[in-house]
mmCIF entry with sequence, helices, sheets and N, C-alpha, C, O atoms, coordinates in Angstrom:
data_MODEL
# 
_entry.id   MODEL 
# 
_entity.id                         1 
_entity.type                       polymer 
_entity.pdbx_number_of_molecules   1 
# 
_entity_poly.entity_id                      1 
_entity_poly.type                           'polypeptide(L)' 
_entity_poly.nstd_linkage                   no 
_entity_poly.nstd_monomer                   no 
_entity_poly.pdbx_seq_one_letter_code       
;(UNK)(UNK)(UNK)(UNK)(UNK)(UNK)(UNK)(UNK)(UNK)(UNK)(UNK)(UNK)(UNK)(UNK)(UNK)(UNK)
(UNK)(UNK)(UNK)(UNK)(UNK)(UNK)(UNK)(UNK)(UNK)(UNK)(UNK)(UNK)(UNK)(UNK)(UNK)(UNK)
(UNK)(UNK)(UNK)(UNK)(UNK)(UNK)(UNK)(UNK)(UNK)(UNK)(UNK)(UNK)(UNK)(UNK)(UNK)(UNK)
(UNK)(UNK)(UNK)(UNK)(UNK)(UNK)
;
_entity_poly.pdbx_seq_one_letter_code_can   XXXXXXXXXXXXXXXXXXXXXXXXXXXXXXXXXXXXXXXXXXXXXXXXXXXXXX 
_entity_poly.pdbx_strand_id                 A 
# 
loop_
_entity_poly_seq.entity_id 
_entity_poly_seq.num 
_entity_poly_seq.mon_id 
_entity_poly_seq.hetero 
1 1  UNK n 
1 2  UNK n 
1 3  UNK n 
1 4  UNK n 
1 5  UNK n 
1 6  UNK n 
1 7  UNK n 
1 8  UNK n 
1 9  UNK n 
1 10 UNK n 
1 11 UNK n 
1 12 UNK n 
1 13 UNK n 
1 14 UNK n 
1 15 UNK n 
1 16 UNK n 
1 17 UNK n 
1 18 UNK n 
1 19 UNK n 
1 20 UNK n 
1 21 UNK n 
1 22 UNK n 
1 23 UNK n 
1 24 UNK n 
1 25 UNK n 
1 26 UNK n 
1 27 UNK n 
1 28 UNK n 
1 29 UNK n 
1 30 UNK n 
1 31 UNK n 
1 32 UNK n 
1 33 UNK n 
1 34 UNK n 
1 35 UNK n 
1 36 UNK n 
1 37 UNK n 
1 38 UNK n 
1 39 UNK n 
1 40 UNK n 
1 41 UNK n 
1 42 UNK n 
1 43 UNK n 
1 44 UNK n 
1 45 UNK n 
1 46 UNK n 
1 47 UNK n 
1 48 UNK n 
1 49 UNK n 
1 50 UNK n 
1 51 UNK n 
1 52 UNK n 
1 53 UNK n 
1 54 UNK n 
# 
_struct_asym.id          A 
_struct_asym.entity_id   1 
# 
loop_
_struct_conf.conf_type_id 
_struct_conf.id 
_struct_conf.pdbx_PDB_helix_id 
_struct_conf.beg_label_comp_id 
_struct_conf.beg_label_asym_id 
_struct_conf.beg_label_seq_id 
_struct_conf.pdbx_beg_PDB_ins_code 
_struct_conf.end_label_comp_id 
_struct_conf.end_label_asym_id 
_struct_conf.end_label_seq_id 
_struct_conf.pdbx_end_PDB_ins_code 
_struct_conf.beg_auth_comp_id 
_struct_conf.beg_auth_asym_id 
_struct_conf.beg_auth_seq_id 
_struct_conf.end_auth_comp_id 
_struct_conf.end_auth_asym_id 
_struct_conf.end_auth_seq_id 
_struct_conf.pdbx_PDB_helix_class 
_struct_conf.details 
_struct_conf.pdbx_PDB_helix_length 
HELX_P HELX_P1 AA1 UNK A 3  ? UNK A 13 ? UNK A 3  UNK A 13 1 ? 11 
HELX_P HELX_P2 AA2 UNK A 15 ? UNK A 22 ? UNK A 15 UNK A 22 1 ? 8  
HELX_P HELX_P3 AA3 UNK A 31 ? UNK A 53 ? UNK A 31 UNK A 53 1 ? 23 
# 
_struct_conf_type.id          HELX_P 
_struct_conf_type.criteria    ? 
_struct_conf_type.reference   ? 
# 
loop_
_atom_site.group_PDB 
_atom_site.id 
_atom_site.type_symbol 
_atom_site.label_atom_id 
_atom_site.label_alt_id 
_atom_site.label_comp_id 
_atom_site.label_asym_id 
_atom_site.label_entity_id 
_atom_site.label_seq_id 
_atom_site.pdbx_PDB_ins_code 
_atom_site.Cartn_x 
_atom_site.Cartn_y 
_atom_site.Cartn_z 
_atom_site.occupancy 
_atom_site.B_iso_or_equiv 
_atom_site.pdbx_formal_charge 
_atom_site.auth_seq_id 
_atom_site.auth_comp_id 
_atom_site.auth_asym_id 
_atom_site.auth_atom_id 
_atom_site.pdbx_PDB_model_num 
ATOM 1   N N  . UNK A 1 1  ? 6.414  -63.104 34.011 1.00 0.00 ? 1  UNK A N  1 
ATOM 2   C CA . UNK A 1 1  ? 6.506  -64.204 34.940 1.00 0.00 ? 1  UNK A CA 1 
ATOM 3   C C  . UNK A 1 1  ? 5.289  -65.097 34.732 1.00 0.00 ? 1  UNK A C  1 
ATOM 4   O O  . UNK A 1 1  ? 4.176  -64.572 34.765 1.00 0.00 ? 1  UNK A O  1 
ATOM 5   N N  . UNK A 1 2  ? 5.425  -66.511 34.504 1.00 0.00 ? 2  UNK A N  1 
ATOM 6   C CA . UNK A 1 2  ? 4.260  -67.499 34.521 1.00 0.00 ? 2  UNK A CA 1 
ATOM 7   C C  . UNK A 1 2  ? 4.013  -67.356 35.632 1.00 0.00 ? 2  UNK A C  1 
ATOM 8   O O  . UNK A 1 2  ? 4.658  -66.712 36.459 1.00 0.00 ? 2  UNK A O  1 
ATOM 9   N N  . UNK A 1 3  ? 2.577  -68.231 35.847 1.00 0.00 ? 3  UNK A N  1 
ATOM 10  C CA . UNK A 1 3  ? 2.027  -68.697 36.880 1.00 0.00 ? 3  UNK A CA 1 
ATOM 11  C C  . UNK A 1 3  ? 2.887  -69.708 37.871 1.00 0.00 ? 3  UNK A C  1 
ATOM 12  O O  . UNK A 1 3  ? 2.865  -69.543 39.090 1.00 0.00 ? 3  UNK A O  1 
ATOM 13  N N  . UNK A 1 4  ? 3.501  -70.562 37.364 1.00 0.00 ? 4  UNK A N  1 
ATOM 14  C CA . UNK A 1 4  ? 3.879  -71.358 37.930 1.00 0.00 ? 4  UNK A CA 1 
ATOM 15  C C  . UNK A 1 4  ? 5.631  -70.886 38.665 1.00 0.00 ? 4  UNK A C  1 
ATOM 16  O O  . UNK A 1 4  ? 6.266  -71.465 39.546 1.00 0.00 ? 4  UNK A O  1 
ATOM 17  N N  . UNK A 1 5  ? 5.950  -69.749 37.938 1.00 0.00 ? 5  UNK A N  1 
ATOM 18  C CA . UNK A 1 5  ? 6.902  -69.454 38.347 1.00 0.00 ? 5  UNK A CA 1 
ATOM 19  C C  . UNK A 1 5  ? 6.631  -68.625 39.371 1.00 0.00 ? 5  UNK A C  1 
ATOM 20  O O  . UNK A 1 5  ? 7.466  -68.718 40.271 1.00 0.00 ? 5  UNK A O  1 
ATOM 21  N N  . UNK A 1 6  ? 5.476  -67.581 39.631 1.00 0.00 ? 6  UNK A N  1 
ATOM 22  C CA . UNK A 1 6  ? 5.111  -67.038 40.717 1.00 0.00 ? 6  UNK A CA 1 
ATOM 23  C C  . UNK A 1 6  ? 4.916  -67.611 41.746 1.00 0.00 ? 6  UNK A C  1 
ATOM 24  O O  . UNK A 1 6  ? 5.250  -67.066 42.798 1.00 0.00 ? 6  UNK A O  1 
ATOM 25  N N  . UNK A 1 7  ? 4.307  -68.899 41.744 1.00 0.00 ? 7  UNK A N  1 
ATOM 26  C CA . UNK A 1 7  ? 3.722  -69.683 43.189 1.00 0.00 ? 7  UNK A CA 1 
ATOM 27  C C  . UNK A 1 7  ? 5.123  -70.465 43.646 1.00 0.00 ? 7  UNK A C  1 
ATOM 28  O O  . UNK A 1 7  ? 5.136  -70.908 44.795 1.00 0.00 ? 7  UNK A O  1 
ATOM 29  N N  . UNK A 1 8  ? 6.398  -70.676 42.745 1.00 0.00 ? 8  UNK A N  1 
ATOM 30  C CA . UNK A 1 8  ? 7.620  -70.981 43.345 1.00 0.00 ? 8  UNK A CA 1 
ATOM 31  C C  . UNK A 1 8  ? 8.078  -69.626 43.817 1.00 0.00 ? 8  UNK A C  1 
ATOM 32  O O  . UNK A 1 8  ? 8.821  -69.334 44.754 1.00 0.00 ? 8  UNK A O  1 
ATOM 33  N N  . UNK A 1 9  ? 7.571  -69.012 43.106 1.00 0.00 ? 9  UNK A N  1 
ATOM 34  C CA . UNK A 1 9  ? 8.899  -67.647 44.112 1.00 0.00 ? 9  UNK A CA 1 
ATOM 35  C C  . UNK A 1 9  ? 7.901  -67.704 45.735 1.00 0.00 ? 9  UNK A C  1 
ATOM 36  O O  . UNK A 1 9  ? 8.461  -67.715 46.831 1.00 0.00 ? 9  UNK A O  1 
ATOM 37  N N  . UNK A 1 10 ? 6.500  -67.733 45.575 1.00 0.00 ? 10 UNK A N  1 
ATOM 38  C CA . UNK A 1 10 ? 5.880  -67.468 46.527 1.00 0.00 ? 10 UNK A CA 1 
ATOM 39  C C  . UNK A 1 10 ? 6.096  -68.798 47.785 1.00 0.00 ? 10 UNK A C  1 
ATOM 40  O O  . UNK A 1 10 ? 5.918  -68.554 48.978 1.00 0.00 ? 10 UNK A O  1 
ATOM 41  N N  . UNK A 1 11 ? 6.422  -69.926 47.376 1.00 0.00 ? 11 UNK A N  1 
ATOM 42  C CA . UNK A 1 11 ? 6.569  -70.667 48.112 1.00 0.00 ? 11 UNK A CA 1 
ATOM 43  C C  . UNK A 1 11 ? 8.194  -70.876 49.057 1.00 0.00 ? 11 UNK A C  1 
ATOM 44  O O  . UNK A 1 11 ? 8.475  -71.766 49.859 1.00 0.00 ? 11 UNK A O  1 
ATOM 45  N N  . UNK A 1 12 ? 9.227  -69.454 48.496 1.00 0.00 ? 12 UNK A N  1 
ATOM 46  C CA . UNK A 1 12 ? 10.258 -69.104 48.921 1.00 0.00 ? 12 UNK A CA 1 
ATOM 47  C C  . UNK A 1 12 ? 10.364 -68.500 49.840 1.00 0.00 ? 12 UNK A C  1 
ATOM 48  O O  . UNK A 1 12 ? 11.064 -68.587 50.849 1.00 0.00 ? 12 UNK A O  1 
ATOM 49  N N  . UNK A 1 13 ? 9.369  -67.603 49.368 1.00 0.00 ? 13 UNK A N  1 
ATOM 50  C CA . UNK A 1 13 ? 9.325  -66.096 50.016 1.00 0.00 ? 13 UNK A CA 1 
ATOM 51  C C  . UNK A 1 13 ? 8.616  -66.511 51.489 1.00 0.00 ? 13 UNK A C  1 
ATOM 52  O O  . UNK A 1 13 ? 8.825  -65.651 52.345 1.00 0.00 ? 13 UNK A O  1 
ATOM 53  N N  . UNK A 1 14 ? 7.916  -67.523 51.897 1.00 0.00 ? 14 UNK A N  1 
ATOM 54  C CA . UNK A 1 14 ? 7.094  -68.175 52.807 1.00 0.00 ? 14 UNK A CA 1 
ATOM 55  C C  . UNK A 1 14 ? 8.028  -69.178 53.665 1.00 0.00 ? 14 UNK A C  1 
ATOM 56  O O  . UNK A 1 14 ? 7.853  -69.407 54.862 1.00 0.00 ? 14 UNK A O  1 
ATOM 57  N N  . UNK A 1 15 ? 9.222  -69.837 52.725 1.00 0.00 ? 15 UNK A N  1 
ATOM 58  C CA . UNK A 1 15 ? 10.103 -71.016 53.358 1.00 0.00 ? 15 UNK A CA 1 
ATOM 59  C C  . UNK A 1 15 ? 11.095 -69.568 54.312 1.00 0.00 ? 15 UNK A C  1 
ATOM 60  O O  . UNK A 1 15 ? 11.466 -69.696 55.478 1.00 0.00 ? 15 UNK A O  1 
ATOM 61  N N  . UNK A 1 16 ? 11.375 -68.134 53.344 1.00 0.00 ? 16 UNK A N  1 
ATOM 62  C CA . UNK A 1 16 ? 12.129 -67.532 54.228 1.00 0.00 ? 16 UNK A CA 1 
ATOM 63  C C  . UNK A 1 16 ? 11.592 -66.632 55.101 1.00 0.00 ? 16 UNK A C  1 
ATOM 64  O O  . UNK A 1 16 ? 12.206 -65.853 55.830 1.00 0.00 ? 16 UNK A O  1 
ATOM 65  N N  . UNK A 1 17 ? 10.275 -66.796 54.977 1.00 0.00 ? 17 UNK A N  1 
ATOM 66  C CA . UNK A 1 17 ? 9.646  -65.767 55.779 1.00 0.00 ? 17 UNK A CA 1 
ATOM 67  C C  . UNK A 1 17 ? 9.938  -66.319 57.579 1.00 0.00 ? 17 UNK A C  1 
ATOM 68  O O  . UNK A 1 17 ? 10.241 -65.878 58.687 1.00 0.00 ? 17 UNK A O  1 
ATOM 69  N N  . UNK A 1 18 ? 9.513  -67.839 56.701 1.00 0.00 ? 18 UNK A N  1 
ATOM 70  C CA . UNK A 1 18 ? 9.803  -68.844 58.640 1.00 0.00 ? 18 UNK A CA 1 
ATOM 71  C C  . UNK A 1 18 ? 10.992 -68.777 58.786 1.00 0.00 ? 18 UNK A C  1 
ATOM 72  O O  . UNK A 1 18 ? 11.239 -68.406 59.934 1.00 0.00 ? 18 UNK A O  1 
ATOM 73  N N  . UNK A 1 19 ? 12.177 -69.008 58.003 1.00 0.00 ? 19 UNK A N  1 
ATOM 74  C CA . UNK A 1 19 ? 13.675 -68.674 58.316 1.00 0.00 ? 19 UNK A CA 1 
ATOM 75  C C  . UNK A 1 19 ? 13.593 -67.273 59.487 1.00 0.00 ? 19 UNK A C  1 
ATOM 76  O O  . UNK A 1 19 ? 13.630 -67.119 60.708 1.00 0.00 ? 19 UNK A O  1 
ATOM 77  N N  . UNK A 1 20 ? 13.467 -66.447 58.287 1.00 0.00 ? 20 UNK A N  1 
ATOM 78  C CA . UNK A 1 20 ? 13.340 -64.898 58.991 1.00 0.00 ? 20 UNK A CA 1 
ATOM 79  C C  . UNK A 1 20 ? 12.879 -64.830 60.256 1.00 0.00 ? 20 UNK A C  1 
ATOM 80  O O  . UNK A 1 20 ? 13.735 -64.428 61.044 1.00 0.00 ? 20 UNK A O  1 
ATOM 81  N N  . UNK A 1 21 ? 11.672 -65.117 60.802 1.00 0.00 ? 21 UNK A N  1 
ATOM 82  C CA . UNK A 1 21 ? 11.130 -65.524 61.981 1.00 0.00 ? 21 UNK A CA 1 
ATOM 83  C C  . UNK A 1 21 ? 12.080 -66.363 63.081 1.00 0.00 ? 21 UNK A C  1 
ATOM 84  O O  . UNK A 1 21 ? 12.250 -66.210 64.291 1.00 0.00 ? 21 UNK A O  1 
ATOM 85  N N  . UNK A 1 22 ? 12.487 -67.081 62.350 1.00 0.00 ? 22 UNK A N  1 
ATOM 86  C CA . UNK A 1 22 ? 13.033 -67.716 63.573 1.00 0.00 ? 22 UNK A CA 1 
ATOM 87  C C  . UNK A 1 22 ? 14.887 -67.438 64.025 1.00 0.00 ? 22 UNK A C  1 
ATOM 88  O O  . UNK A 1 22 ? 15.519 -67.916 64.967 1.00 0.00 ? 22 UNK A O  1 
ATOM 89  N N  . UNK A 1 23 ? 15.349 -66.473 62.908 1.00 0.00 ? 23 UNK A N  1 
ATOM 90  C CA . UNK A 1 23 ? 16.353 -65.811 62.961 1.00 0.00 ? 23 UNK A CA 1 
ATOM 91  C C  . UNK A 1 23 ? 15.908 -64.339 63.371 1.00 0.00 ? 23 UNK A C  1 
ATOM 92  O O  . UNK A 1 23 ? 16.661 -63.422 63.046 1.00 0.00 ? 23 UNK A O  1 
ATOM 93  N N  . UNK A 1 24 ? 15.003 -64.116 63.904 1.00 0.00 ? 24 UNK A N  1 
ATOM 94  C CA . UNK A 1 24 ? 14.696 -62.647 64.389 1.00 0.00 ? 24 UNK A CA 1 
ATOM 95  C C  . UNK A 1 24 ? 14.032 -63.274 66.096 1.00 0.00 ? 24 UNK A C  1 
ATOM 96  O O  . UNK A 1 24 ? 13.914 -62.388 66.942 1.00 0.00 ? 24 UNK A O  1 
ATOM 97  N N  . UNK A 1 25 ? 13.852 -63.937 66.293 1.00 0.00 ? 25 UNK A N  1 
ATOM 98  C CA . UNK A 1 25 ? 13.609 -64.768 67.228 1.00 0.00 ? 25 UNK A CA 1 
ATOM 99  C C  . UNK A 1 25 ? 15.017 -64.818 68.123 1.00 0.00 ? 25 UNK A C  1 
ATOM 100 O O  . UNK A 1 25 ? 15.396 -64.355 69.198 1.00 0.00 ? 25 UNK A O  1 
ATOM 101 N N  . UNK A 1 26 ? 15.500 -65.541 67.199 1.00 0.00 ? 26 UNK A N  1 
ATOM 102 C CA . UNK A 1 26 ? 17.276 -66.351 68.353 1.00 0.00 ? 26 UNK A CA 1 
ATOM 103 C C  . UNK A 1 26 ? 18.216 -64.969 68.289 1.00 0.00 ? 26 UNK A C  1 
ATOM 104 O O  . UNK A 1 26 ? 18.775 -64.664 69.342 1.00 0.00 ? 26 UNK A O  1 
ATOM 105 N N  . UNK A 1 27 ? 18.446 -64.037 67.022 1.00 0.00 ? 27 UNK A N  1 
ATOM 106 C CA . UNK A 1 27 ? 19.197 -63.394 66.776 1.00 0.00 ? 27 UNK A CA 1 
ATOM 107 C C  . UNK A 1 27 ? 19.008 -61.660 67.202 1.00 0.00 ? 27 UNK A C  1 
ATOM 108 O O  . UNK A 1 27 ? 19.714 -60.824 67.766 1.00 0.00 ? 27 UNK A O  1 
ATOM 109 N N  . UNK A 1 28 ? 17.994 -61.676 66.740 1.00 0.00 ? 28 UNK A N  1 
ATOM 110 C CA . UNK A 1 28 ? 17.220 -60.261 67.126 1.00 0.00 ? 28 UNK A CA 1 
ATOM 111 C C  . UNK A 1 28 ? 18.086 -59.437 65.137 1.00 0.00 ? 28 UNK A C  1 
ATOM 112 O O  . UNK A 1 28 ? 18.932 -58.549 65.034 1.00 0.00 ? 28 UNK A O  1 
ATOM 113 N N  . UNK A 1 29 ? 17.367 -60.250 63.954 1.00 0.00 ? 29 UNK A N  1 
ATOM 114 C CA . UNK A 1 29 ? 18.172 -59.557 63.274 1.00 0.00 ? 29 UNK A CA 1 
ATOM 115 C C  . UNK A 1 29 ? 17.023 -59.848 61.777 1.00 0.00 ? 29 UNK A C  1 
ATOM 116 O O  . UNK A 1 29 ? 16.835 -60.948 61.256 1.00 0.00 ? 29 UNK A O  1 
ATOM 117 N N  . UNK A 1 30 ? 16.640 -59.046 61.513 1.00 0.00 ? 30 UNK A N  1 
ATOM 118 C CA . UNK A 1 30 ? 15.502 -58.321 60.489 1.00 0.00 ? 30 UNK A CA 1 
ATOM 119 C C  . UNK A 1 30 ? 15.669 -58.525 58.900 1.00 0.00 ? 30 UNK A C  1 
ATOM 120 O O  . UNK A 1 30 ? 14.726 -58.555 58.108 1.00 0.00 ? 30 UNK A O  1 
ATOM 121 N N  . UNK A 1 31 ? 17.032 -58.659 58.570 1.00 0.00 ? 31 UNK A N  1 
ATOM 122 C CA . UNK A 1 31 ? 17.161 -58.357 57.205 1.00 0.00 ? 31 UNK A CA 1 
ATOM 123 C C  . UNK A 1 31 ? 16.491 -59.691 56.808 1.00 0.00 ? 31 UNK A C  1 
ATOM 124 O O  . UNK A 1 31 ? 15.640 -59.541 55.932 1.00 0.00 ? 31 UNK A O  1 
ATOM 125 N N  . UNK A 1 32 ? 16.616 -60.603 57.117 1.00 0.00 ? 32 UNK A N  1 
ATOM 126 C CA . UNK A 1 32 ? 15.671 -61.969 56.458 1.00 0.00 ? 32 UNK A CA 1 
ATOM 127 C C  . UNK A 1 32 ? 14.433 -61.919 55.962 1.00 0.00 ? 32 UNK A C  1 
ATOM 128 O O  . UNK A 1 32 ? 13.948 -62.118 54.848 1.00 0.00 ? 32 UNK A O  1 
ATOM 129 N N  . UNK A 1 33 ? 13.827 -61.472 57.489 1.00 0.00 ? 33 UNK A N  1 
ATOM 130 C CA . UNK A 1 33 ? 12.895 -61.295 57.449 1.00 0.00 ? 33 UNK A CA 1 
ATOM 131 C C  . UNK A 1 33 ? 11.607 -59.921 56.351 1.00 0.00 ? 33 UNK A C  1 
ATOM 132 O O  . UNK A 1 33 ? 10.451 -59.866 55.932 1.00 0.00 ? 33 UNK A O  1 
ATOM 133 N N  . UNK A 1 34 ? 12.740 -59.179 56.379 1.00 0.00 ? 34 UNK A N  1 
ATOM 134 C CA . UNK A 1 34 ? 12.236 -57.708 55.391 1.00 0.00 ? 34 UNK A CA 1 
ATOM 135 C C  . UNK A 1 34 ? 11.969 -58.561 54.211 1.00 0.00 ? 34 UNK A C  1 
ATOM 136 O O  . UNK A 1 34 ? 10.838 -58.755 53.765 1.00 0.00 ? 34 UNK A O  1 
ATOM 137 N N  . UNK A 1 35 ? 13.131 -59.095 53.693 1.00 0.00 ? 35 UNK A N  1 
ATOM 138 C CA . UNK A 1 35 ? 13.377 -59.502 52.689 1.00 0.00 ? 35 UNK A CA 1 
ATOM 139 C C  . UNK A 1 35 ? 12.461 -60.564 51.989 1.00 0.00 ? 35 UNK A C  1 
ATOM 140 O O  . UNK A 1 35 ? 12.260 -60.601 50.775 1.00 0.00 ? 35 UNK A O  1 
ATOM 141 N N  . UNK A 1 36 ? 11.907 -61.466 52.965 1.00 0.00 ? 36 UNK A N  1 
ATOM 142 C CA . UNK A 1 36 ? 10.906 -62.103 52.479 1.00 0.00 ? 36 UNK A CA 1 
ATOM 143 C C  . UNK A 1 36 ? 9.681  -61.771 51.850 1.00 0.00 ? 36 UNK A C  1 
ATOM 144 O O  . UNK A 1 36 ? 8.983  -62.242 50.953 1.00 0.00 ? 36 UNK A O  1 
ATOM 145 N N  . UNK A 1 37 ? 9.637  -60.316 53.005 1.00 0.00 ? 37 UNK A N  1 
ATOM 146 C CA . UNK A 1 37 ? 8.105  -59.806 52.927 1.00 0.00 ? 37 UNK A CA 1 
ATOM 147 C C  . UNK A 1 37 ? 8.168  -59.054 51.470 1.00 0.00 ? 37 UNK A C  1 
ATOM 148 O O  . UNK A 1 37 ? 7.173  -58.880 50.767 1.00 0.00 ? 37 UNK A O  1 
ATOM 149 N N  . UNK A 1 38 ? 9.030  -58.784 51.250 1.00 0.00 ? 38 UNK A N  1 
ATOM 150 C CA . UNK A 1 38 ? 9.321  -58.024 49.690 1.00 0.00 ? 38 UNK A CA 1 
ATOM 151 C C  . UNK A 1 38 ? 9.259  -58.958 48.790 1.00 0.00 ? 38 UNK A C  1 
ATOM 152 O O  . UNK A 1 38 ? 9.087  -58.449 47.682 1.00 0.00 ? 38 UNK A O  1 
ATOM 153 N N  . UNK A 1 39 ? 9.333  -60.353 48.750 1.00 0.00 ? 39 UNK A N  1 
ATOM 154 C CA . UNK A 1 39 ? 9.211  -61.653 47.844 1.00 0.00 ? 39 UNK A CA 1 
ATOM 155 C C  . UNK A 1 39 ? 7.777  -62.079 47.839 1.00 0.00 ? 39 UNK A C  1 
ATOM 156 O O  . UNK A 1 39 ? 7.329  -62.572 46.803 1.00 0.00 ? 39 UNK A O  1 
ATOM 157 N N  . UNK A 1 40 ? 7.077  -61.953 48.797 1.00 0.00 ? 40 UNK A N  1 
ATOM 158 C CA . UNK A 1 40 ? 6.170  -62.726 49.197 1.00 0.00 ? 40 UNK A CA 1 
ATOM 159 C C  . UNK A 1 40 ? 4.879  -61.487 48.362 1.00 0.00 ? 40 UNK A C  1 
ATOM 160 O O  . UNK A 1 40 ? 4.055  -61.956 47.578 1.00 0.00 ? 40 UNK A O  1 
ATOM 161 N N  . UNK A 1 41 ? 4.888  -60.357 48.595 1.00 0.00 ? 41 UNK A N  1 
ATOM 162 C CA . UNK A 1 41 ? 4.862  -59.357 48.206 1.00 0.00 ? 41 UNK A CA 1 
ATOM 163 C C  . UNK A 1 41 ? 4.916  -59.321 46.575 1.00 0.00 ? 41 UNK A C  1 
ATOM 164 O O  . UNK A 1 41 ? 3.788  -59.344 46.084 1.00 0.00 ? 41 UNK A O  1 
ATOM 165 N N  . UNK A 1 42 ? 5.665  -59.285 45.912 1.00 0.00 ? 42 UNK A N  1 
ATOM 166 C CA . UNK A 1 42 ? 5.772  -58.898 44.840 1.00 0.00 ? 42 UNK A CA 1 
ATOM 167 C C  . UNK A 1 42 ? 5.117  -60.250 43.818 1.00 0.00 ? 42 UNK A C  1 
ATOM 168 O O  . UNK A 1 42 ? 4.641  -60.290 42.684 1.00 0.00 ? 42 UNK A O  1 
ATOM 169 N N  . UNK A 1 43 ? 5.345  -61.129 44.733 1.00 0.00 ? 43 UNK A N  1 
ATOM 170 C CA . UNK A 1 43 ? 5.131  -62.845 43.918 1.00 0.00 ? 43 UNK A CA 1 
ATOM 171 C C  . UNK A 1 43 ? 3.705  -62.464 44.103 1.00 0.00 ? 43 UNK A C  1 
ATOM 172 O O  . UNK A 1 43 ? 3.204  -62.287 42.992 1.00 0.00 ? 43 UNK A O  1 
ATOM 173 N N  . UNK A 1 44 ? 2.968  -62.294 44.935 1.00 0.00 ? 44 UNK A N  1 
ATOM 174 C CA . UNK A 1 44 ? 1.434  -62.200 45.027 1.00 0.00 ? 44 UNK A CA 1 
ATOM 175 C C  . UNK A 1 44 ? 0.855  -61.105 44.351 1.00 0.00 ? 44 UNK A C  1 
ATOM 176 O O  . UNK A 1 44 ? -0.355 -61.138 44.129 1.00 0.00 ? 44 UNK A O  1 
ATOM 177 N N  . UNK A 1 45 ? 1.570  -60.086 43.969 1.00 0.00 ? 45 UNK A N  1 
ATOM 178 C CA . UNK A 1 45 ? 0.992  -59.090 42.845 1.00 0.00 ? 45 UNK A CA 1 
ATOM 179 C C  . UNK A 1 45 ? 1.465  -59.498 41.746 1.00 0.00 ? 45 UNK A C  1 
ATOM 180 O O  . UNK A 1 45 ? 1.124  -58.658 40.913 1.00 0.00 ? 45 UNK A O  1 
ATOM 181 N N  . UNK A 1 46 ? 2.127  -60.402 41.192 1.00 0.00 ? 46 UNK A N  1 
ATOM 182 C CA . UNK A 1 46 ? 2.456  -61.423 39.973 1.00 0.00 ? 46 UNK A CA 1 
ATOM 183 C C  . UNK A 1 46 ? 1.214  -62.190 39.800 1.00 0.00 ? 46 UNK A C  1 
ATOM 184 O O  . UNK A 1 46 ? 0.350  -62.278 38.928 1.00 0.00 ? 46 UNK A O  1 
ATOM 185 N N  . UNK A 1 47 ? 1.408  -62.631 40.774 1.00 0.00 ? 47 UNK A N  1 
ATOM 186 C CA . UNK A 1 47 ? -0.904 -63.846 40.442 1.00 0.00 ? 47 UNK A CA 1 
ATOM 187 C C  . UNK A 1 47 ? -1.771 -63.156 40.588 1.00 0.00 ? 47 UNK A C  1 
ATOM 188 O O  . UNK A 1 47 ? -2.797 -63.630 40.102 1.00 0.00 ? 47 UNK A O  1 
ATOM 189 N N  . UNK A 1 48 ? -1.925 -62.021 41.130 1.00 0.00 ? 48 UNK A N  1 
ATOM 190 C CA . UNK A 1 48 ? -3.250 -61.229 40.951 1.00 0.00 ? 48 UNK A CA 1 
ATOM 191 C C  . UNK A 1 48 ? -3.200 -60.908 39.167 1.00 0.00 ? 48 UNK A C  1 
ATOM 192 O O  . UNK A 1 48 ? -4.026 -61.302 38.343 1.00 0.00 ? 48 UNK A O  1 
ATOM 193 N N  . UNK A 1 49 ? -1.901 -60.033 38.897 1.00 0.00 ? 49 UNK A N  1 
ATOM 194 C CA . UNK A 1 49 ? -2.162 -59.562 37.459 1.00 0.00 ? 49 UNK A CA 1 
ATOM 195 C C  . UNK A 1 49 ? -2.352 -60.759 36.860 1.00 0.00 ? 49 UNK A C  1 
ATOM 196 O O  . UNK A 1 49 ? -3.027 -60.585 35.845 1.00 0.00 ? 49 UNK A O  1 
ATOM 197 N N  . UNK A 1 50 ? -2.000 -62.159 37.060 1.00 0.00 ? 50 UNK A N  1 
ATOM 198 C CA . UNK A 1 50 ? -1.942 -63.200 36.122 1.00 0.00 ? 50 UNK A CA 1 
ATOM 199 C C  . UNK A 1 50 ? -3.336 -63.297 35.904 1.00 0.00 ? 50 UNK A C  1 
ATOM 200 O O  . UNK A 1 50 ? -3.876 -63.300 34.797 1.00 0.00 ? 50 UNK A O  1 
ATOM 201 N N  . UNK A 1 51 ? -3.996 -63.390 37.195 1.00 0.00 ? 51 UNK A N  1 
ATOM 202 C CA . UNK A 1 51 ? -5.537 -63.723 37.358 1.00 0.00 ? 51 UNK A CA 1 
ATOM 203 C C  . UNK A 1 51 ? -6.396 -62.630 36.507 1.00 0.00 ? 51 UNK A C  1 
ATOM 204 O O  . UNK A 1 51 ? -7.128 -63.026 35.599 1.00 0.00 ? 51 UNK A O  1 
ATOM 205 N N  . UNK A 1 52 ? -6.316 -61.587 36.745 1.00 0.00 ? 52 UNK A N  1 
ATOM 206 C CA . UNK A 1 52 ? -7.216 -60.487 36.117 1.00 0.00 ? 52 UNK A CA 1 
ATOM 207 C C  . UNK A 1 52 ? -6.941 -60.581 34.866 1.00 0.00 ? 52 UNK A C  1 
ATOM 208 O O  . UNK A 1 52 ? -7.996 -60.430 34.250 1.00 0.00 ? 52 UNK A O  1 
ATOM 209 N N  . UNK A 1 53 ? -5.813 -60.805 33.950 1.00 0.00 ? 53 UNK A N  1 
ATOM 210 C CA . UNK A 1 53 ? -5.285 -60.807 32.983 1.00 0.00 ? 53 UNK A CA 1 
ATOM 211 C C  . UNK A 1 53 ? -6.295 -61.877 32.288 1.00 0.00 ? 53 UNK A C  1 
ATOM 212 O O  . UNK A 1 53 ? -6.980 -61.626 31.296 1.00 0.00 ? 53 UNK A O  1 
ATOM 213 N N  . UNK A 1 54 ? -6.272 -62.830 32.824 1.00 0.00 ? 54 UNK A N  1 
ATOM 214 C CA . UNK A 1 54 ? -7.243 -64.243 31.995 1.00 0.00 ? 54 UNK A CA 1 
ATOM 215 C C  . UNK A 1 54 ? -8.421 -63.910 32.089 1.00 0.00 ? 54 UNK A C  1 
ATOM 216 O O  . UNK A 1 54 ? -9.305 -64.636 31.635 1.00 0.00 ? 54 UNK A O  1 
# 
C-alpha cells in the first residue's frame, strides 16, 4: 500500500467512523461503527510501517 493510498483509506475510515456514530446514536446499531475502527486501524499501521520503512 502507498502512502497516499493509506491516508485515503484513512480518510474513509474517519468519514465512516462519523457515519457510524451517528447511526449508533439514532439507531442503537454498531456494525458501522466496528467497522470503521478496523479501517482506521489498519490504515494507520500502513503509515507507521511506511514511515519507519524510509
Amino acid at each position: 500500500m502507498t502512502k497516499n493510498t493509506a491516508i485515503m483509506c484513512l480518510g474513509g475510515g474517519v468519514f465512516l467512523f462519523i457515519l457510524g456514530a451517528v447511526r449508533l446514536w439514532n439507531q442503537g446499531d454498531w456494525v458501522l461503527l466496528i467497522l470503521s475502527i478496523l479501517i482506521i486501524a489498519f490504515s494507520t499501521s500502513s503509515l507507521l510501517k511506511i514511515k519507519n520503512s524510509e
